[in-house]
N, C-alpha and C positions, 0 to 999 in steps of 0.2 A: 498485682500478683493474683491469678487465678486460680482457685481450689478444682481440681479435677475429683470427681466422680467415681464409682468403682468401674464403670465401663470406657474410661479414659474422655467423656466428653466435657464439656464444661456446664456446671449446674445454669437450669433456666432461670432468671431471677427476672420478678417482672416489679414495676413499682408500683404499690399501689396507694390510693389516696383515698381514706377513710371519710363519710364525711361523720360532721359533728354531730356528736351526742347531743343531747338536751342538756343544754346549759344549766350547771350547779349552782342555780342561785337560792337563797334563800326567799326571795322577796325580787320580782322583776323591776331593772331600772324603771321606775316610774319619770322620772327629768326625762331619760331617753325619749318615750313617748311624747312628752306632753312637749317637749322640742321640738320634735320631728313636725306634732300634729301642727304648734304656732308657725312652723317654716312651709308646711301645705297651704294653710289656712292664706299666710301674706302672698304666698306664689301665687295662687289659684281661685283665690277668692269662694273659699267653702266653709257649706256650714259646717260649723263648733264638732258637732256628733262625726257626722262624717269624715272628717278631719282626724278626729280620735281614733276612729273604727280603721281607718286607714295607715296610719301610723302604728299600731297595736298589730296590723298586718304585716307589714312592713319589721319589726319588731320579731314575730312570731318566724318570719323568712330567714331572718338576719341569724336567731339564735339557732333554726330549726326546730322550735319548741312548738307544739300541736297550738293552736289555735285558740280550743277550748280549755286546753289544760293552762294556760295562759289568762282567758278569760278565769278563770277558778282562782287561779293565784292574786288577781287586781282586785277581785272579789271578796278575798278570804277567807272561801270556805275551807280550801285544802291546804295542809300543811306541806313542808316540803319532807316526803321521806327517805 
């Protein structure tokens, strides 16, 4: 059933898809990375850092969470507000 409008047409309705906020974590899955990094590391044969640094990218894509504000949280400096 369609709702008509005051000028008799039928309302435009478009869908739309939000993307994600930044993820409500407290404390980012730290397992997630360090999985990720051990499942590059056996694929691809790289080194440990790199590895990490890539996963943590991977990671930062996945939640949509900035990069740096991510590096902050692994860190500790920043709390979650």
């Amino acid at each position: 059933m369609h709702h008509l409008v005051k000028d008799g047409c039928l309302p435009l309705v478009i869908g739309l898809v939000l993307p994600m906020t930044e993820a409500d974590y407290h404390r980012p899955p730290l397992g997630w990375i360090k999985r990720r990094a051990r499942r590059l590391i056996r694929a691809y044969s790289i080194d440990r850092r790199y590895a990490i640094a890539c996963a943590a990218d991977d990671y930062s894509d996945f939640t949509h969470m900035h990069r740096e504000r991510l590096s902050q949280l692994l860190k500790g400096e920043l709390q979650h507000a």
